[in-house]
C-alpha positions as CSV (number, residue, x, y, z in Angstrom):
1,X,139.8,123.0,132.5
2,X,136.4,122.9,133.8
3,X,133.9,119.9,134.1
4,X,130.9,120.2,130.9
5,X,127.9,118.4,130.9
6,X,125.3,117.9,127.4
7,X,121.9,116.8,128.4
8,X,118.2,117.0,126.6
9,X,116.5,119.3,128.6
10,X,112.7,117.1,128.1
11,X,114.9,113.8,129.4
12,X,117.0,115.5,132.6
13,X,113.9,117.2,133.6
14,X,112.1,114.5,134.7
15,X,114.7,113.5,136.7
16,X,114.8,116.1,139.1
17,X,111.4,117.6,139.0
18,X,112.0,120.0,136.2
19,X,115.0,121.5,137.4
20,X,118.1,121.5,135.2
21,X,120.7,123.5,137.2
22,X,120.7,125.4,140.9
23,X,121.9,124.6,144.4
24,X,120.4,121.0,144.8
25,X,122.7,119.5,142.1
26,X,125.6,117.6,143.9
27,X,128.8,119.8,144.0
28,X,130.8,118.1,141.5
29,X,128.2,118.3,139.1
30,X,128.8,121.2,136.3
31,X,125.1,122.0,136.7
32,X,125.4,123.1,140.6
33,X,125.0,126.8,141.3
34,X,123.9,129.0,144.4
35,X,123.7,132.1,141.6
36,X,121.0,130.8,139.5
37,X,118.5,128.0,139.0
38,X,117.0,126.8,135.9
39,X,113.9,124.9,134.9
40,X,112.3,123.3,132.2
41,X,108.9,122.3,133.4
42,X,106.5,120.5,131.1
43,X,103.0,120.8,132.2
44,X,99.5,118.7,131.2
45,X,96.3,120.7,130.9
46,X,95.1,121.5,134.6
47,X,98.4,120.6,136.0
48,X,98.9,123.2,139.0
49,X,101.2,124.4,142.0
50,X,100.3,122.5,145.0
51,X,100.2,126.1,146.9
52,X,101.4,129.4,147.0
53,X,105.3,130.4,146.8
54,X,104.8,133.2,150.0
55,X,108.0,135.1,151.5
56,X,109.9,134.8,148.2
57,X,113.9,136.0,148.0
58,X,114.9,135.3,144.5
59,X,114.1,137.3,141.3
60,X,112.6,134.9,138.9
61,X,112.1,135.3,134.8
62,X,109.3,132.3,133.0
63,X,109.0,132.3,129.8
64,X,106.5,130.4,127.7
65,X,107.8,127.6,125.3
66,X,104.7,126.4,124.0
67,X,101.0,125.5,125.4
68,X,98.6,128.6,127.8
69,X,100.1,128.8,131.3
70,X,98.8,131.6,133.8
71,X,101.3,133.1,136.5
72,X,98.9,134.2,139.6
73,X,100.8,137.1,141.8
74,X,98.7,139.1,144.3
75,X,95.9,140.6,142.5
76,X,96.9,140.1,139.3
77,X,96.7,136.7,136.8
78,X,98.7,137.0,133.7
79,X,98.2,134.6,130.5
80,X,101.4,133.9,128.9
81,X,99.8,132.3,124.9
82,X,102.2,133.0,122.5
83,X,105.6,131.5,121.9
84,X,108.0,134.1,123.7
85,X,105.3,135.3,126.1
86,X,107.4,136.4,129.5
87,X,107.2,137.5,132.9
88,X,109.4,138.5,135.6
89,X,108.8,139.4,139.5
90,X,111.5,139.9,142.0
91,X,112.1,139.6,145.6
92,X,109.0,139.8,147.9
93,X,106.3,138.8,145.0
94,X,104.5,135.2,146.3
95,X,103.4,133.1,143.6
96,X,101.2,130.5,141.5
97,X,100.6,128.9,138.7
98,X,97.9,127.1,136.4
99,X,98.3,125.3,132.8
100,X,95.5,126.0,130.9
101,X,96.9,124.1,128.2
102,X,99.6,121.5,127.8
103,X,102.7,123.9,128.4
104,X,106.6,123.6,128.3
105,X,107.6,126.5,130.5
106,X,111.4,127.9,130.6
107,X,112.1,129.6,134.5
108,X,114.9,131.0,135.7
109,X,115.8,132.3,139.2
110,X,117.8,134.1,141.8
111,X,119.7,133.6,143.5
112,X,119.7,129.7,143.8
113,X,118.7,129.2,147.7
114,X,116.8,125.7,149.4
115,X,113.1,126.3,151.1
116,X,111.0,126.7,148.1
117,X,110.2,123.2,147.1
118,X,106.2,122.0,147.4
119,X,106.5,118.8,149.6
120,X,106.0,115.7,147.5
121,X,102.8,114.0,148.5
């Protein structure tokens, strides 16, 4: 029988910088995956990425929890406001982000691969 973990997504995502399953959780762990990664990322007003995701491989589906949260893609900005609000690129789309408002942000991506992370400063 297989390993099962329960967690509260708010409390496991701030131990690992949002992220609640993909390739960087130890092997063992029920949450490690190369096929997928999963995120709930809780944002304060003006939070932003540190810089651009360029040369992207995965396919990657956010949806909006609660809060205003813009996606930035090349020449295009796209407001996610209401509960439910989505949007999905794939392969070869680079990336950025802005919370306009306090936001809690569900992503998913893949496949789950290392050399995406923004350096911690």
């Amino acid at each position: 029988m297989g390993e099962v973990y329960v967690g509260k997504a708010a409390a496991d995502a701030a131990l690992d910088r949002g992220w609640l399953l993909g390739h960087f959780k130890p092997a063992a762990d029920p949450r490690h995956s190369d096929d997928v990664e999963i995120k709930w990322g809780t944002h304060p007003p003006g939070d932003r990425r540190a810089e651009w995701a360029v040369n992207e491989k995965r396919t990657a589906l956010l949806v909006l929890i609660s809060g205003r949260f813009r996606v930035e893609i090349p020449g295009r900005s796209v407001l996610l406001s209401e509960q439910g609000d989505y949007i999905v690129w794939g392969p070869g789309v680079d990336h950025s982000w802005y919370a306009e408002e306090e936001s809690v942000v569900l992503t998913v991506r893949w496949p789950s691969i290392p050399g995406y992370a923004v350096p911690q400063g």
